[in-house]
N, CA and C atoms as a LAMMPS dump frame, in Angstrom:
ITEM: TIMESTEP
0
ITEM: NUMBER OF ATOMS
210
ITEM: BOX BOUNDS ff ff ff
-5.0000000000000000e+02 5.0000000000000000e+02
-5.0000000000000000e+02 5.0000000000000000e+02
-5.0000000000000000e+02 5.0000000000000000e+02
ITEM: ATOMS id mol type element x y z
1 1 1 N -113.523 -230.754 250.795
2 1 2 C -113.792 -229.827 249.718
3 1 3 C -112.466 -229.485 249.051
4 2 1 N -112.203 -229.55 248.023
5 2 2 C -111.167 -229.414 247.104
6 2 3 C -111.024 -227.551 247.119
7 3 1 N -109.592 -227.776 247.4
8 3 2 C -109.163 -225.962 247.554
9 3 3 C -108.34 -225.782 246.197
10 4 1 N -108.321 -224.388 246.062
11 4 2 C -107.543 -223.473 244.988
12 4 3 C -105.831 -223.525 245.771
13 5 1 N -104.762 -223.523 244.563
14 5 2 C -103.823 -223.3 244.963
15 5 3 C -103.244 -222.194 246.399
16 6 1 N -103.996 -221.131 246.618
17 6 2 C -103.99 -220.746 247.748
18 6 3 C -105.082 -220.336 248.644
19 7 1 N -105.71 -221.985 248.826
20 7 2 C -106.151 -222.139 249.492
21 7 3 C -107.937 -221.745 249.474
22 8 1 N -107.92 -221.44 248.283
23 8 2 C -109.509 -220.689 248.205
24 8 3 C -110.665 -221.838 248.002
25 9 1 N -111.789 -221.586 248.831
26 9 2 C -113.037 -222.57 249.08
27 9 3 C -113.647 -222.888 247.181
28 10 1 N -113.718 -221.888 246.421
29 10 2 C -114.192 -222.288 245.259
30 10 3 C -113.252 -221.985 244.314
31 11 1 N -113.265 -222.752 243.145
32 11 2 C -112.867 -222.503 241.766
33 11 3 C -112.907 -221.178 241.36
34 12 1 N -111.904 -220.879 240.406
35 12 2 C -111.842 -219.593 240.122
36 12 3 C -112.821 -219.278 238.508
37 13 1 N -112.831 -220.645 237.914
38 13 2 C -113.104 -220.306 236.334
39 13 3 C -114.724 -220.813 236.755
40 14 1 N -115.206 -220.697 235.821
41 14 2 C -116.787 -220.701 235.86
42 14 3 C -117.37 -221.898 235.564
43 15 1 N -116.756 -222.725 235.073
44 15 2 C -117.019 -224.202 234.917
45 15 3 C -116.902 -224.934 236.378
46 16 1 N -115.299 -224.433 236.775
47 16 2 C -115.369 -224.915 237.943
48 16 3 C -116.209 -225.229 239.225
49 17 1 N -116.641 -223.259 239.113
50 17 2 C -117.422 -223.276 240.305
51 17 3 C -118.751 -223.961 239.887
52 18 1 N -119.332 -224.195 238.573
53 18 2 C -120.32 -224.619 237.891
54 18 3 C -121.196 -226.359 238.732
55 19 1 N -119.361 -227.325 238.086
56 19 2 C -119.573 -228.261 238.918
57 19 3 C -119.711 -228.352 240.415
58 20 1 N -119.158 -227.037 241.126
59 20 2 C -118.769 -227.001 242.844
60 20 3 C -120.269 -227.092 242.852
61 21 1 N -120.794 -226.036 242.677
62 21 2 C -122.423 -225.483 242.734
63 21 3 C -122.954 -227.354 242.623
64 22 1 N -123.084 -227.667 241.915
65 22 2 C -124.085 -228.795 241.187
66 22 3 C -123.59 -229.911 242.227
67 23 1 N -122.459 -230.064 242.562
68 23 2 C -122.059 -231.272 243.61
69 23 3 C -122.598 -230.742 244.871
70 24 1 N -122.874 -229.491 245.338
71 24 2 C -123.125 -228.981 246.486
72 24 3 C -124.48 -229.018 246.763
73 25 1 N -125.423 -229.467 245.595
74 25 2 C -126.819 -228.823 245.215
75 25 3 C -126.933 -230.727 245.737
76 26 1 N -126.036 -231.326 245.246
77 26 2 C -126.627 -232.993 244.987
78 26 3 C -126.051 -233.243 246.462
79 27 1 N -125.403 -232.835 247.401
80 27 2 C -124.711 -233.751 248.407
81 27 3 C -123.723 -234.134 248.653
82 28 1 N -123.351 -234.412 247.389
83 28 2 C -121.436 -234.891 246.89
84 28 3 C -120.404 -234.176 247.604
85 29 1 N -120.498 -232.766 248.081
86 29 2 C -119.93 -232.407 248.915
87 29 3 C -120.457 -231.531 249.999
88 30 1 N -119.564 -231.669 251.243
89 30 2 C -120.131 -230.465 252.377
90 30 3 C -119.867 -228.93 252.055
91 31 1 N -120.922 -227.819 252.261
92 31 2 C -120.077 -227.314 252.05
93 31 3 C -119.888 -226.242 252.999
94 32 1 N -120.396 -226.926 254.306
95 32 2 C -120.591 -225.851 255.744
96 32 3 C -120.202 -226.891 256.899
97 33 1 N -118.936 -227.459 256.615
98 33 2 C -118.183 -228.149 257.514
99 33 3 C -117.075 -226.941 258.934
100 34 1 N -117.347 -227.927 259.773
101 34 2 C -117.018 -226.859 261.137
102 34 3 C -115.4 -227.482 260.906
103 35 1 N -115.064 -226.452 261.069
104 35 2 C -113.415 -226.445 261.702
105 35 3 C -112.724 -227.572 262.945
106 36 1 N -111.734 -228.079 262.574
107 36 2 C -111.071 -228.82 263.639
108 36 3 C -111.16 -228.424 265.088
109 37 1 N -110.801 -226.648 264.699
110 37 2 C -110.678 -225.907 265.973
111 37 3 C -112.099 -225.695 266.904
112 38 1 N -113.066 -225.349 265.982
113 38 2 C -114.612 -225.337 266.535
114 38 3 C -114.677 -226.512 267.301
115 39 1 N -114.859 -227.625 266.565
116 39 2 C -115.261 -229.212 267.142
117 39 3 C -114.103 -229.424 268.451
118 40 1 N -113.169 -229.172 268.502
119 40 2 C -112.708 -229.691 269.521
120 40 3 C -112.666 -228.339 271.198
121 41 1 N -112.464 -227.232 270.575
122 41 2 C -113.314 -226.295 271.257
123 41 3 C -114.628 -226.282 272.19
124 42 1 N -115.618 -226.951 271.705
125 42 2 C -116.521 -227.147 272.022
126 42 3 C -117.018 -228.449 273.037
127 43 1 N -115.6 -229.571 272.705
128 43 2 C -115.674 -230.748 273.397
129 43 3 C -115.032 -230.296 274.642
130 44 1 N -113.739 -229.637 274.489
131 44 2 C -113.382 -228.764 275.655
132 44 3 C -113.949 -228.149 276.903
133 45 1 N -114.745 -227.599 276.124
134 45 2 C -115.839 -226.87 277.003
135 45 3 C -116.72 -227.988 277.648
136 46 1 N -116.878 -228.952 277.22
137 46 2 C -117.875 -229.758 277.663
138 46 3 C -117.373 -230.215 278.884
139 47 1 N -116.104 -230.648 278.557
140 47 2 C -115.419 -231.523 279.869
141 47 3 C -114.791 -230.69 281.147
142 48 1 N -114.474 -229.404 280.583
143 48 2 C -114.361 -228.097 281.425
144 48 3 C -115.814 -228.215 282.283
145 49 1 N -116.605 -227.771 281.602
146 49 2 C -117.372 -227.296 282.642
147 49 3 C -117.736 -228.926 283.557
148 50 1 N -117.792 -229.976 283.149
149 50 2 C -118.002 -231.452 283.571
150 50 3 C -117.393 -231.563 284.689
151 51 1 N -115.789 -230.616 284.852
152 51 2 C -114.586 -231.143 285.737
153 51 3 C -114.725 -230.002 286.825
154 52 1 N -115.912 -228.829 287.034
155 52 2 C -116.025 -227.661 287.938
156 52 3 C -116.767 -228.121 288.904
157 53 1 N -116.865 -227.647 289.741
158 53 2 C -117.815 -228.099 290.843
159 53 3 C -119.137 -226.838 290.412
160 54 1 N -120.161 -226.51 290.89
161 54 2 C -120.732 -225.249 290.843
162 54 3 C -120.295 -224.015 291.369
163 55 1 N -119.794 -224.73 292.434
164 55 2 C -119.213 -222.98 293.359
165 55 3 C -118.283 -222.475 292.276
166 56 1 N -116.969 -223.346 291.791
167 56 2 C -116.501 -222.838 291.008
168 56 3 C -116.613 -222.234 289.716
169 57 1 N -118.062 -222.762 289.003
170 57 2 C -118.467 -222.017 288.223
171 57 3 C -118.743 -220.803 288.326
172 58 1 N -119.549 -220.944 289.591
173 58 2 C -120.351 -219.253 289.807
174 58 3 C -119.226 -218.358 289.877
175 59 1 N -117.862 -219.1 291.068
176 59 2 C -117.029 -217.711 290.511
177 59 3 C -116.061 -217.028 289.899
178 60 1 N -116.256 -218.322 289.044
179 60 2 C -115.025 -217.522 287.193
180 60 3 C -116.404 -216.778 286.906
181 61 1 N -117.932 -217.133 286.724
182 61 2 C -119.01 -216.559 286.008
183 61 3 C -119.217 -215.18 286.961
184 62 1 N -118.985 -214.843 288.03
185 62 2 C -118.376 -213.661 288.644
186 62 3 C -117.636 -212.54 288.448
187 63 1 N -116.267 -213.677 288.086
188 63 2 C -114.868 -212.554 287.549
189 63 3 C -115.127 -212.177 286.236
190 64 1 N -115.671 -213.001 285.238
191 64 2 C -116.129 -213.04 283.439
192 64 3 C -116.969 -211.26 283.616
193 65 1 N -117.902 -211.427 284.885
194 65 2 C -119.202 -210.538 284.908
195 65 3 C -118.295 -208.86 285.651
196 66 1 N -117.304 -209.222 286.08
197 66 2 C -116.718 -208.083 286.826
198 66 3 C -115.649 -207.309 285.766
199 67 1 N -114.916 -208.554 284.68
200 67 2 C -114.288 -208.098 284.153
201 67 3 C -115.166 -207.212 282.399
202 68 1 N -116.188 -207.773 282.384
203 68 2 C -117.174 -207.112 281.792
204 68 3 C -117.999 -205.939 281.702
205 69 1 N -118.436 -206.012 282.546
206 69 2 C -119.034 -204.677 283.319
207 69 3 C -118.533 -203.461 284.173
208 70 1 N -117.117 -204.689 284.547
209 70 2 C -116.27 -203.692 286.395
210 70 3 C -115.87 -202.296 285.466
């Protein structure tokens, strides 16, 4: 998605956002793309929890629940 000089998701003039709208309406662009940080976050987690045994889950999901509630 094409950014504004600092950095802003849409056009500032009304034409601009005109075409953003109309490319967004057709496909031409995304315009609810996840973050680098999300996507790899999430793969993280995958292989985290992949690399625990259960016991060890239950007791970080323990300390998470103690430091929550304690």
């Amino acid at each position: 998605m094409p950014k504004g000089p600092q950095g802003q998701k849409r056009p500032a003039d009304s034409i601009g956002n005109a075409v953003m709208v109309a490319q967004i309406a057709t496909g031409e662009v995304d315009d609810c793309k996840k973050s680098g940080r999300v996507i790899s976050g999430k793969a993280g987690s995958k292989a985290r929890i992949a690399a625990l045994t259960s016991e060890q889950r239950r007791d970080q999901a323990k300390l998470a629940a103690r430091a929550r509630w304690g």
